[in-house]
C-alpha positions as CSV (number, residue, x, y, z in Angstrom):
1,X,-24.0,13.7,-12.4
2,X,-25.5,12.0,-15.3
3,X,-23.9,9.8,-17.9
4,X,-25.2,9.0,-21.7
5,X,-24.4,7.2,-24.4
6,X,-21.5,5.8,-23.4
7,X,-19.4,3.4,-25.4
8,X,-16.5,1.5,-25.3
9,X,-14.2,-0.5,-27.7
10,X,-12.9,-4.5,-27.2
11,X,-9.8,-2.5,-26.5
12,X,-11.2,-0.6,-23.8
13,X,-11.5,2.7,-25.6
14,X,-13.9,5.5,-25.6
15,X,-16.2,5.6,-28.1
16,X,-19.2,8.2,-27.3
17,X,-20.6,9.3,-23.9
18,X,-21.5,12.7,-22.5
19,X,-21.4,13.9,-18.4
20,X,-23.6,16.1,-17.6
21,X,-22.6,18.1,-14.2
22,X,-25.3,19.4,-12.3
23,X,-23.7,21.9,-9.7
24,X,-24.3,22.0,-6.0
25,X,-27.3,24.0,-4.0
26,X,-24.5,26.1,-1.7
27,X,-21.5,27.7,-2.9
28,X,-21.4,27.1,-6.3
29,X,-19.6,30.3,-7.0
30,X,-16.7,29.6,-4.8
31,X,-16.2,26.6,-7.3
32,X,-13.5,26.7,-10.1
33,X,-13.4,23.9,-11.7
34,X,-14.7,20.3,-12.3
35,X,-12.2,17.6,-12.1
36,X,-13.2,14.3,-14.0
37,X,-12.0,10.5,-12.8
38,X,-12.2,7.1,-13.9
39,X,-13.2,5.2,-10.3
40,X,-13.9,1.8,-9.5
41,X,-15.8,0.6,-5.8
42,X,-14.3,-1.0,-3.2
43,X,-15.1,-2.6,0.5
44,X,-13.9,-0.3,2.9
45,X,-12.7,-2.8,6.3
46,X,-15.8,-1.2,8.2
47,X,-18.3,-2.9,5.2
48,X,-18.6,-0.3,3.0
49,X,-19.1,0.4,-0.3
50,X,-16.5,3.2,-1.1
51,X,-16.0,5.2,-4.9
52,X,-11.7,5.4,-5.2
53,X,-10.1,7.2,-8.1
54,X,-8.4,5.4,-10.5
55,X,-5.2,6.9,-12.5
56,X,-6.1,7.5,-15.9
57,X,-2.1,7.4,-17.3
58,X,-2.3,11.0,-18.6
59,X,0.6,13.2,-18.3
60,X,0.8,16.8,-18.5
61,X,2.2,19.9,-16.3
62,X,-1.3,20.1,-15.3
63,X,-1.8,16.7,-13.8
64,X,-3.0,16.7,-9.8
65,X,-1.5,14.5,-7.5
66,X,-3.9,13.0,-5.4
67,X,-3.2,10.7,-2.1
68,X,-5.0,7.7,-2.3
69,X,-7.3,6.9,0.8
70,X,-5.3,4.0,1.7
71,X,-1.9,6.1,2.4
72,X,-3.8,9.5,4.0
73,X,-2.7,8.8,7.4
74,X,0.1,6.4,6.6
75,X,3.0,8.7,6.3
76,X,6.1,6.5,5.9
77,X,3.7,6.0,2.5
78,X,4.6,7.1,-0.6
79,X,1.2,9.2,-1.6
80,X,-0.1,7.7,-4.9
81,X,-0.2,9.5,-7.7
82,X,-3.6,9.3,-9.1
83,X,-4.2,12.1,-12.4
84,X,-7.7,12.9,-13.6
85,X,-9.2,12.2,-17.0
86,X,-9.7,15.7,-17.5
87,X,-10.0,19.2,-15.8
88,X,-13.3,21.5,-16.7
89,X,-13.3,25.3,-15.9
90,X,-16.8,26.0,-14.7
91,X,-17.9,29.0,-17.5
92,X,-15.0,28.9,-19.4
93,X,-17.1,27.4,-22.5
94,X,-19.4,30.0,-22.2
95,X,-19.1,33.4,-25.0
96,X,-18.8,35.8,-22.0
97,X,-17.4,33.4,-18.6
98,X,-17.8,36.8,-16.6
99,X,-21.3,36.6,-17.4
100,X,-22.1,33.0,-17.2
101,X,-20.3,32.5,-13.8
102,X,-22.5,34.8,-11.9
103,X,-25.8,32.4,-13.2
104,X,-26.3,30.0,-10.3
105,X,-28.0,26.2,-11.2
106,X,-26.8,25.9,-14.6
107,X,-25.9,22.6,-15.6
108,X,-22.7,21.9,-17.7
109,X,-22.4,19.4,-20.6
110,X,-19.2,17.6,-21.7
111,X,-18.2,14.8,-23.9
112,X,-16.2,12.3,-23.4
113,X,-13.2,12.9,-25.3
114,X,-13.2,9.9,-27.5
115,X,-10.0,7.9,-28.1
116,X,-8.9,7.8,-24.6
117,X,-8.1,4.6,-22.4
118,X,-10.4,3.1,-19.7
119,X,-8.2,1.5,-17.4
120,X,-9.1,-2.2,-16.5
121,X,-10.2,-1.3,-13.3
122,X,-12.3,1.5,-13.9
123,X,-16.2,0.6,-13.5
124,X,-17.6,4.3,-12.9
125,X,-16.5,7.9,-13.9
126,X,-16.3,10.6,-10.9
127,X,-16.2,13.9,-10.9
128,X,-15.8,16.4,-8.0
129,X,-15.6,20.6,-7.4
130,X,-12.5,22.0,-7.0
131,X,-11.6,25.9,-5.5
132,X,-8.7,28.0,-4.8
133,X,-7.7,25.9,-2.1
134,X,-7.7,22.5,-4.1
135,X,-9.9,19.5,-5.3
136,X,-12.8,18.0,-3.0
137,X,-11.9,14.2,-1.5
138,X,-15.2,13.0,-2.5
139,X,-16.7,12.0,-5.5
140,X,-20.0,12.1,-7.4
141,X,-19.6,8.9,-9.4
142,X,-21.8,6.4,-12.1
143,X,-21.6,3.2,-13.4
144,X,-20.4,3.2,-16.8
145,X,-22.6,0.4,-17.5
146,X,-25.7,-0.9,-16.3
147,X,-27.8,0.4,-13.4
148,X,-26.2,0.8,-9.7
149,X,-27.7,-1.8,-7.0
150,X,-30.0,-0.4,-5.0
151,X,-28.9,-3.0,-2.0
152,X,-25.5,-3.4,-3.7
153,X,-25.3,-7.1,-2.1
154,X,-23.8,-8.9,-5.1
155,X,-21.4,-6.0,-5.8
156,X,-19.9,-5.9,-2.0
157,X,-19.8,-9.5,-1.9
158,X,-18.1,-10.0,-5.4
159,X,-15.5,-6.8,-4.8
160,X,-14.8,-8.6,-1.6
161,X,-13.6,-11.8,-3.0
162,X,-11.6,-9.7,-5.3
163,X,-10.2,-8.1,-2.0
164,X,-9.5,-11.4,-0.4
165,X,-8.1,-13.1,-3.1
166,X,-5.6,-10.5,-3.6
167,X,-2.3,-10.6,-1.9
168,X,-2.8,-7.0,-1.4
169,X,-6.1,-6.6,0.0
170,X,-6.9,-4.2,-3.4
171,X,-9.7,-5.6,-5.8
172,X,-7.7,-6.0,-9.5
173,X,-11.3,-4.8,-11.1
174,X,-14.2,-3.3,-10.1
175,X,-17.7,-5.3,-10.0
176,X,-18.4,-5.5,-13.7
177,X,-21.2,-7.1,-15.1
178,X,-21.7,-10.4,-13.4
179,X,-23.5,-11.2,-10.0
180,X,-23.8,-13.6,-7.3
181,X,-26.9,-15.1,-6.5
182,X,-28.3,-15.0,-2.8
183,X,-29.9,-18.3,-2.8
184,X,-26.9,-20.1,-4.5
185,X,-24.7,-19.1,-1.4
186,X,-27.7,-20.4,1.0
187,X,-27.8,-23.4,-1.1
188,X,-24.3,-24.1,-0.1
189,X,-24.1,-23.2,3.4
190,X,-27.6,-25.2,4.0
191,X,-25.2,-28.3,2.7
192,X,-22.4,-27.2,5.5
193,X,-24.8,-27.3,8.2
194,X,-26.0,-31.4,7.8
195,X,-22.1,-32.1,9.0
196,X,-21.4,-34.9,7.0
197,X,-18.4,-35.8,4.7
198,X,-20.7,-36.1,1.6
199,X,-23.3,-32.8,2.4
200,X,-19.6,-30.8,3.0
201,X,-18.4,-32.4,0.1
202,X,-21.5,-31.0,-2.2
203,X,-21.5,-27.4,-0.5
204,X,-17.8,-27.1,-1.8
205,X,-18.7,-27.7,-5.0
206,X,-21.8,-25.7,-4.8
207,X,-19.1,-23.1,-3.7
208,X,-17.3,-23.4,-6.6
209,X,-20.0,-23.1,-8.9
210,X,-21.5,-20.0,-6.9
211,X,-18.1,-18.2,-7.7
212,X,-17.7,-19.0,-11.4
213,X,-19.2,-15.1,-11.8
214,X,-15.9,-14.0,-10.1
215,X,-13.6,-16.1,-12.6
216,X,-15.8,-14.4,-15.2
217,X,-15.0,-11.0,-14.1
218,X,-11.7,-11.4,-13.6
219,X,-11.3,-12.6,-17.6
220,X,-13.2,-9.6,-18.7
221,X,-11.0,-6.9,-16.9
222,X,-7.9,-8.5,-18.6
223,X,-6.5,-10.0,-15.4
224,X,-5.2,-12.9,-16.8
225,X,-2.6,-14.2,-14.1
226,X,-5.4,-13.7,-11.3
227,X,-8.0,-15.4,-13.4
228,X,-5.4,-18.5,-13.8
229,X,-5.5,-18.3,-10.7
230,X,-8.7,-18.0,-9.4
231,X,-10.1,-20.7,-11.7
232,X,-7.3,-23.3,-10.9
233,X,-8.7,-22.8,-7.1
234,X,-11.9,-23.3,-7.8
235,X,-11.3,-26.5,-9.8
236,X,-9.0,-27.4,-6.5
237,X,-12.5,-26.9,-4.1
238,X,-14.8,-28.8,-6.6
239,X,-12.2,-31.9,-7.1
240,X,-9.9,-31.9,-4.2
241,X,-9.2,-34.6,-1.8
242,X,-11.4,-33.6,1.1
243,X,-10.6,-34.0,4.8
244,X,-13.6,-33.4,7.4
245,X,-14.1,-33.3,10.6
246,X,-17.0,-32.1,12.6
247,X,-15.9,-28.6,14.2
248,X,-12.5,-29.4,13.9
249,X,-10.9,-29.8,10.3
250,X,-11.6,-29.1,6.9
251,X,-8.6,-29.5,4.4
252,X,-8.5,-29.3,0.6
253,X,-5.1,-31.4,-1.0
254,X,-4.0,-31.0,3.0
255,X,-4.5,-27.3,2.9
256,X,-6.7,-26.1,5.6
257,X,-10.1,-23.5,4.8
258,X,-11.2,-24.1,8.0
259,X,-11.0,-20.7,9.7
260,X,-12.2,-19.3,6.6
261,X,-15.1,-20.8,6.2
262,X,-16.2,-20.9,9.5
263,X,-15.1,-16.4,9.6
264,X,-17.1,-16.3,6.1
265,X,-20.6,-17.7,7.5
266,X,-19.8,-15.6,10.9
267,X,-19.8,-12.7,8.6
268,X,-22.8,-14.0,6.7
269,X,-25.1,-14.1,9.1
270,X,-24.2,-10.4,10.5
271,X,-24.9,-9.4,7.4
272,X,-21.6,-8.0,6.8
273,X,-21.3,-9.3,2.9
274,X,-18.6,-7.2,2.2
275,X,-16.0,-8.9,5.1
276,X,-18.0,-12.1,4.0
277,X,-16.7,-11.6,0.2
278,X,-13.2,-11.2,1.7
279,X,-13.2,-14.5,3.8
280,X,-14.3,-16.4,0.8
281,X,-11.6,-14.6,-1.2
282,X,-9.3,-15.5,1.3
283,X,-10.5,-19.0,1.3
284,X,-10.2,-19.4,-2.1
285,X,-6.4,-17.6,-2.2
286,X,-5.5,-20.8,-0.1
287,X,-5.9,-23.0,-2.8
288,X,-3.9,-21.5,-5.7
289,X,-1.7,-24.1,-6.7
290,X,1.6,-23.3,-6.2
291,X,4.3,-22.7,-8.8
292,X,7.2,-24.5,-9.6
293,X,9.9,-22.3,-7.8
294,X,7.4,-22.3,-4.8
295,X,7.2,-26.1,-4.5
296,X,11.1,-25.8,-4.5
297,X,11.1,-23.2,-2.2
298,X,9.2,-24.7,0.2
299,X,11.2,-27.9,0.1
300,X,14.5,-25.9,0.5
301,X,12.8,-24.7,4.0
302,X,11.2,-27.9,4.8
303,X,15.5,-29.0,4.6
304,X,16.6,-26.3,6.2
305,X,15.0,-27.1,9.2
306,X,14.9,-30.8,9.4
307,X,19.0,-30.1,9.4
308,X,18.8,-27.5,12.5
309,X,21.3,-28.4,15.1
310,X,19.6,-29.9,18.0
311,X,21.6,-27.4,20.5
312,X,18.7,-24.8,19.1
313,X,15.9,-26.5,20.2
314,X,17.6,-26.7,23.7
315,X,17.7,-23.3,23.5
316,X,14.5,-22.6,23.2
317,X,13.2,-24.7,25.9
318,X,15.6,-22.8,28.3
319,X,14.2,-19.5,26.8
320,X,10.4,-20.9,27.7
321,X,11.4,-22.0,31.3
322,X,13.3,-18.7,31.9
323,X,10.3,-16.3,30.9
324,X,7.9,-18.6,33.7
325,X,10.8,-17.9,36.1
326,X,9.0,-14.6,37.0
327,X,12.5,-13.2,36.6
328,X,12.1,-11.2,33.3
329,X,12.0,-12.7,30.0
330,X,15.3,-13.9,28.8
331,X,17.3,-14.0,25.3
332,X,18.5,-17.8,24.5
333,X,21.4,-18.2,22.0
334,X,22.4,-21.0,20.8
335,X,26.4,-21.9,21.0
């Protein structure tokens, strides 16, 4: 698949581009049509870089009804519906389709239709082959803009912080156009390993000037909540009161990134950068400031418990010395 010329509006709508399919070596006559998708990448949890569909909004009889990769084998799932951007009959352009289906190789040209919507997190277009028994589960995708890595080390890393900061373990947007830079991560890390309040002190904010590009790419896809978000974090790890010890603590405004940081820089040096985006998305998720009716709710708990009879707590210890007993584990209720 090869795309040209393509061009998109402030208001994320196409403005010129054309596809060119180029079919497979085997089979191609068994093929039907081609089926066209905005897609976006994201880290699959073995490291990954995987293409997903993204719903283009369109509704017709004809839409398909795809299940997304993330519900295939989980069947008390909904399937997501996820329709196409259009659907392309293999020769039916052609003066005499009887004709032009029985030449193998041919390549087929399409334009975009201009107009339509990109969705926020669409960063490539897809297509895949379709027969009589339904639509291929892979995709042939590009990047709508800009070339794709040939290591794809910033994307993974940057779609994994997008992962990790998510409550839902989804990336809001795709890659887009900014990158993280190798030796600005080192720089940081390097600063970890001296051990000392004022080197861990510098690596945070090193940190948070490394992930600026991810603030920045959260603005452009219009994800304005999660951008809030993310930046109010990162402010939070540059300016924060720091606690530090050696191996054992590391707090921001009293909120532990401990275990985070110490999973990210396992990950790291694996060389898993896609798991090591998601611990540093997950490290920076820890410091979103919380919102008004949070700060309530958590005092409302905090209450709650401080006013928990004390027969419950006697409970509990009779629970914990029943279950040593070696006579079966034992339900405690409190009177």
């Amino acid at each position: 698949m090869v795309l040209e010329g393509f061009g998109m509006s402030a208001d994320r709508k196409v403005t010129a581009g054309r596809v060119t399919i180029f079919p497979p070596e085997l089979e191609e006559e068994q093929i039907v049509e081609y089926v066209m998708y905005w897609a976006k990448q994201e880290i699959s949890w073995s490291d990954e870089l995987v293409i997903q569909r993204v719903d283009s909004g369109f509704s017709s009889e004809d839409d398909a009804v795809t299940e997304s990769s993330t519900t295939n084998e989980a069947l008390w799932y909904t399937p997501e519906v996820i329709r196409p951007v259009v659907k392309i009959w293999r020769c039916k352009m052609a003066a005499n389709p009887f004709k032009a289906c029985s030449v193998r190789g041919m390549p087929l040209q399409v334009a975009i239709p201009t107009g339509i919507p990109v969705p926020e997190t669409a960063t490539h277009l897809g297509v895949t082959a379709a027969n009589e028994a339904g639509e291929n589960t892979r995709l042939t995708a590009v990047r709508l803009f800009g070339e794709e890595e040939q290591d794809g080390f910033s994307s993974k890393i940057l779609l994994g912080v997008l992962q990790g900061f998510s409550t839902m373990n989804r990336a809001e947007c795709g890659a887009g156009q900014h990158s993280l830079a190798l030796d600005d991560w080192k720089n940081a890390m390097d600063s970890m390993m001296k051990r000392n309040d004022a080197s861990m002190k510098e690596a945070l904010s090193l940190l948070s000037d490394w992930l600026e590009p991810v603030a920045l790419t959260l603005q452009d896809c219009g994800a304005s909540t999660s951008h809030r978000q993310f930046a109010a974090a990162l402010l939070r790890l540059r300016n924060g009161v720091m606690f530090y010890q050696p191996g054992q603590v590391l707090s921001i405004d009293k909120v532990s990134i401990f275990h985070w940081v110490n999973t990210a820089i396992a990950s790291f040096r694996r060389e898993e950068y896609g798991l090591f985006g998601r611990d540093v998305g997950n490290l920076v998720r820890q410091l979103v400031p919380l919102s008004p009716a949070q700060v309530q709710e958590q005092a409302d708990a905090t209450k709650l418990d401080s006013a928990a009879p004390e027969a419950t707590a006697d409970a509990e210890v009779e629970s914990v010395s029943s279950s040593s007993s070696g006579q079966g584990l034992k339900v405690a209720r409190a009177e």
